[in-house]
C-alpha positions in Angstrom: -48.3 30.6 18.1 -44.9 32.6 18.9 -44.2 31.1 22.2 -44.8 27.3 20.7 -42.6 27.8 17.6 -40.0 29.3 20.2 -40.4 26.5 22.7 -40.0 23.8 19.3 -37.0 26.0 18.3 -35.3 25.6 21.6 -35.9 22.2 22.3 -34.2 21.4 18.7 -31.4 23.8 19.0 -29.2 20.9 20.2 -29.8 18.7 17.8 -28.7 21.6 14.7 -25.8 22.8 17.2 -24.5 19.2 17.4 -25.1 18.7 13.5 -23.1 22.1 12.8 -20.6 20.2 14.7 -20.4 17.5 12.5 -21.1 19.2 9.5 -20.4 22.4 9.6 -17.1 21.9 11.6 -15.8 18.5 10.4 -17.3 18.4 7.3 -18.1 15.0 8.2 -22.1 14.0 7.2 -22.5 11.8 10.3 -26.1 10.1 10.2 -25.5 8.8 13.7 -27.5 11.5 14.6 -30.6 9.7 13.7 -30.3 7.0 16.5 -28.4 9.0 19.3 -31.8 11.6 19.5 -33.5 8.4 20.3 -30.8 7.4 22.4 -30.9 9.9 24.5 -34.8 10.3 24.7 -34.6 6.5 25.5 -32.3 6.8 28.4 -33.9 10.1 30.0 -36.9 7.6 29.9 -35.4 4.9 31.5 -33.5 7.2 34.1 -36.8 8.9 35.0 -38.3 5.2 35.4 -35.6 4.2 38.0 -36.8 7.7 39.9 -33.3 9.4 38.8 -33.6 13.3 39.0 -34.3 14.6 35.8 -31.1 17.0 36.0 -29.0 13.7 36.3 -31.5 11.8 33.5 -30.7 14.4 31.0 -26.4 14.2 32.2 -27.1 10.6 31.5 -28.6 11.0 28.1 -26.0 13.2 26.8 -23.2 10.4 27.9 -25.4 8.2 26.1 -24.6 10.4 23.1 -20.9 11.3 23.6 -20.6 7.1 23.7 -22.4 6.7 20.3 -20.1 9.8 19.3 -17.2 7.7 20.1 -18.1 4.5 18.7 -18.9 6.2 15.8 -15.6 7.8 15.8 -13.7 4.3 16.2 -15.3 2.4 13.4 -13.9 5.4 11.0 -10.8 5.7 12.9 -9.7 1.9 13.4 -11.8 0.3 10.8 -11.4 3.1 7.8 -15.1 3.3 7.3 -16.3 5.8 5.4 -18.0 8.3 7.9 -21.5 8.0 5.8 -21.2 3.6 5.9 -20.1 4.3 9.2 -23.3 5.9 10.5 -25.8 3.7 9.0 -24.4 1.2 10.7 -24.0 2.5 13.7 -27.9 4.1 13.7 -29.3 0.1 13.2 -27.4 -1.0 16.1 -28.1 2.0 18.2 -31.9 1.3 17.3 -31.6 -2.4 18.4 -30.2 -1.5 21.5 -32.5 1.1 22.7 -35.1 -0.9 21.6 -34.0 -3.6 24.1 -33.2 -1.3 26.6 -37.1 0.6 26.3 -38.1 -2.9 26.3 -41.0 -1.9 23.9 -41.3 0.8 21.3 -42.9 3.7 23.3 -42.5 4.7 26.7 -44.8 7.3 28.6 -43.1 10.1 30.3 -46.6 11.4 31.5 -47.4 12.4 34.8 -43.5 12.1 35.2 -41.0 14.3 36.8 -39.2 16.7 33.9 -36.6 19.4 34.5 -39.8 21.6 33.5 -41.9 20.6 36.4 -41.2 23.6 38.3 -41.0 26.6 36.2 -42.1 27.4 32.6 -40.7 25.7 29.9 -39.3 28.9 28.1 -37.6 30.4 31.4 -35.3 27.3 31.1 -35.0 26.4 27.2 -33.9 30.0 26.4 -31.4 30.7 29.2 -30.6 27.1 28.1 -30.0 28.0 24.4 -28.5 31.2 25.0 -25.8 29.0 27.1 -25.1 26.4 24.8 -24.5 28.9 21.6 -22.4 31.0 23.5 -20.4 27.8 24.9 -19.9 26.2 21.8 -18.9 30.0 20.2 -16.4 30.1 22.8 -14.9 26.6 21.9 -15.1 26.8 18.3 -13.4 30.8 19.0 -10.4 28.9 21.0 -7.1 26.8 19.8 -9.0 23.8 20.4 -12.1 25.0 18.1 -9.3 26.3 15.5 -7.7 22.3 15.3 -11.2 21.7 14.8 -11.9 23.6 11.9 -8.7 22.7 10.6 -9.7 19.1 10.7 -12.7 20.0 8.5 -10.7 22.5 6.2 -7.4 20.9 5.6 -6.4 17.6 7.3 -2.8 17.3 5.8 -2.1 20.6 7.7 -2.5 19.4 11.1 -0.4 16.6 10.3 2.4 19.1 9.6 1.8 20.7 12.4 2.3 17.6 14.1 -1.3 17.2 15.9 -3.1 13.9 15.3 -6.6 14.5 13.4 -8.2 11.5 14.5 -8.5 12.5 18.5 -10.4 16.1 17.2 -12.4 13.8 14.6 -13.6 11.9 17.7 -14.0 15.0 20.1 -16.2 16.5 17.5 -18.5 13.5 16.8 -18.7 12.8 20.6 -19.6 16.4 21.4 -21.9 16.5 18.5 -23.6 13.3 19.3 -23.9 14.4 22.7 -25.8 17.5 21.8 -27.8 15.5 19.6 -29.0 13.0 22.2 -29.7 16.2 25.1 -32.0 17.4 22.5 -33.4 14.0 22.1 -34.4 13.9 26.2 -35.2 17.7 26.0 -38.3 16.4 23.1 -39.3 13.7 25.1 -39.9 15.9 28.1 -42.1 18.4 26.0 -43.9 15.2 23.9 -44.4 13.1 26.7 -43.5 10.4 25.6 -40.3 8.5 24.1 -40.9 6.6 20.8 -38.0 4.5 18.9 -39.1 5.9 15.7 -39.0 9.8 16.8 -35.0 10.1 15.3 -36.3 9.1 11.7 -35.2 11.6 9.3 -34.3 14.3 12.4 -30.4 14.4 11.0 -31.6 15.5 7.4 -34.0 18.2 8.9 -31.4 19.5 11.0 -29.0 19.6 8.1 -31.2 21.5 5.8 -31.7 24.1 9.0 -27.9 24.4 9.4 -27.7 25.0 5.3 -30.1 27.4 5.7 -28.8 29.4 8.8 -25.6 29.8 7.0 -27.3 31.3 3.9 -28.8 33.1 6.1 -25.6 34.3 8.0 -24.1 35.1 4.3 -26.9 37.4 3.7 -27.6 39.5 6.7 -24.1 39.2 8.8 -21.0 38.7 7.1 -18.1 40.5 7.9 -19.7 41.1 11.2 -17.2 40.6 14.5 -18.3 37.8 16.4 -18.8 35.7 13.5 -19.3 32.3 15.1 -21.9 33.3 17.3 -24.0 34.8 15.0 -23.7 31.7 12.3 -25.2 30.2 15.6 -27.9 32.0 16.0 -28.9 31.9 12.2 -29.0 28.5 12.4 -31.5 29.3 15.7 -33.4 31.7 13.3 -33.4 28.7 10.3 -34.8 26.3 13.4 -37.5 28.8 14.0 -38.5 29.3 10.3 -38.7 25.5 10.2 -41.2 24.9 12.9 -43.1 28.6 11.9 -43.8 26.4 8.2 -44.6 23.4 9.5 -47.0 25.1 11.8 -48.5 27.1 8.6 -49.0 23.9 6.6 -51.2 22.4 9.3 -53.2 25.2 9.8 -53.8 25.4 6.4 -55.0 21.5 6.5 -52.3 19.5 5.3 -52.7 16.1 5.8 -50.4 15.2 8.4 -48.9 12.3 6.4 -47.1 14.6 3.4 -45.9 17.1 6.1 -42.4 15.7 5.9 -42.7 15.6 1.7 -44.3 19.3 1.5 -40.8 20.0 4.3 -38.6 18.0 2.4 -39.6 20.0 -1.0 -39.1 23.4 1.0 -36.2 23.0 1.6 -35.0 21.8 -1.6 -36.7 24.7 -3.4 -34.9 26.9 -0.9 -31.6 25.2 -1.0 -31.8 25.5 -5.0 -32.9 29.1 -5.1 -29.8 30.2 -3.1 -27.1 28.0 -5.2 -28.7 29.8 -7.6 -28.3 33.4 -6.4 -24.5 32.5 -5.2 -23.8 30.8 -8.8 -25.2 34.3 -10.2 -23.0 36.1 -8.3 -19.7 34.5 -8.7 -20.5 34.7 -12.8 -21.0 39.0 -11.9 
């Protein structure tokens, strides 16, 4: 049971690191999300189809992402899209393009060459996780990651300082998106299979995860040094409690069907039980 919630927890670490991005960072609630996981699964399918090595499928994939990242980027940039019309659109033509591209909704990745063929799957997701939160703490720790938060925080600074916000608004998204689509090729390896409706709902799961890491950050580590790597691994931690209740629920013989509603009303219950505390605590 450990071992399968921490090989879930890996595998969807991207996909939370690339919303904090977006989220957490920005401050931008980018739903492209939704079609650059299936993006990416998509092309690591394709890749692995055309007997690419799955090391170069997955570099593939996460191009795949940092494009929709930048497309993304240029519709709220050139066009002055608000970022939320601006994803919605971009997720139903990401979804008609991958379709096309699959050729037909599922694709089997069975009996297929993975980047896990030759050694277990946790001796590469958690040297592979412990990587990518340390990378990302380092960038967001650095000038560049500093223009980034200040992108999210306060806009009308960086324009006084004479940087242009719109080239870190599409860094961000393109890194995010990016990270969104590796995990995207990372869960196709583990299911198998890629599916054109495997992104449906992912951004809003990996939104209430990142909420709850940094409740979770607020309560156990604040004030601690190393502060950006640690909100990184709470989020890890949320991730973990994620796939630990949805493994509960079907043990306990939930149908299947309401998993996402009995989620979906975890998280709300959880989200409202900390606004709660916090509101509490300002009042004191």
């Amino acid at each position: 049971m450990f071992l399968s919630i921490l090989e879930q927890a890996c595998v969807f670490l991207p996909l939370v690191l690339g919303i904090y991005i977006s989220y957490g960072v920005l401050r931008i609630a980018d739903l492209t999300t939704d079609g650059s996981f299936v993006l990416g699964a998509a092309l690591f399918a394709i890749a692995i189809g055309l007997e690419i090595h799955p090391a170069a499928a997955l570099l593939i994939s996460s191009l795949g992402g940092i494009v929709a990242g930048l497309a993304v980027s240029f519709l709220q940039i050139r066009l002055h899209l608000q970022p939320l019309i601006a994803g919605i659109l971009l997720v139903f033509i990401l979804n008609t393009l991958t379709l096309k591209m699959m050729g037909k909704p599922n694709l089997s990745l069975f009996d297929c060459p993975s980047v896990f063929s030759s050694y277990p799957k946790l001796a590469i997701l958690i040297p592979m996780g412990v990587f990518l939160m340390a990378g990302l703490a380092c960038l967001l720790a650095s000038r560049l990651g500093l223009m980034l938060h200040a992108f999210g925080n306060n806009q009308a600074l960086l324009h006084l300082c004479g940087k242009n916000g719109n080239s870190y608004r599409a860094l961000g998204l393109s890194l995010g998106n990016g990270l969104v689509a590796y995990s995207g090729a990372l869960t196709a390896q583990v299911n198998g299979y890629a599916d054109i409706g495997m992104g449906i709902g992912m951004v809003l799961i990996a939104l209430g995860i990142v909420m709850i890491g940094q409740q979770v950050y607020s309560r156990l580590f604040k004030g601690l040094p190393a502060a950006i790597l640690l909100r990184l691994f709470c989020c890890f931690l949320a991730s973990c409690l994620y796939f630990t209740t949805v493994y509960l629920l079907l043990n306990l013989g939930l149908d299947p069907i309401y998993l996402r509603l009995m989620i979906g009303l975890s998280l709300i219950a959880f989200l409202g039980m900390t606004r709660e505390q916090s509101t509490q605590r300002a009042i004191l």
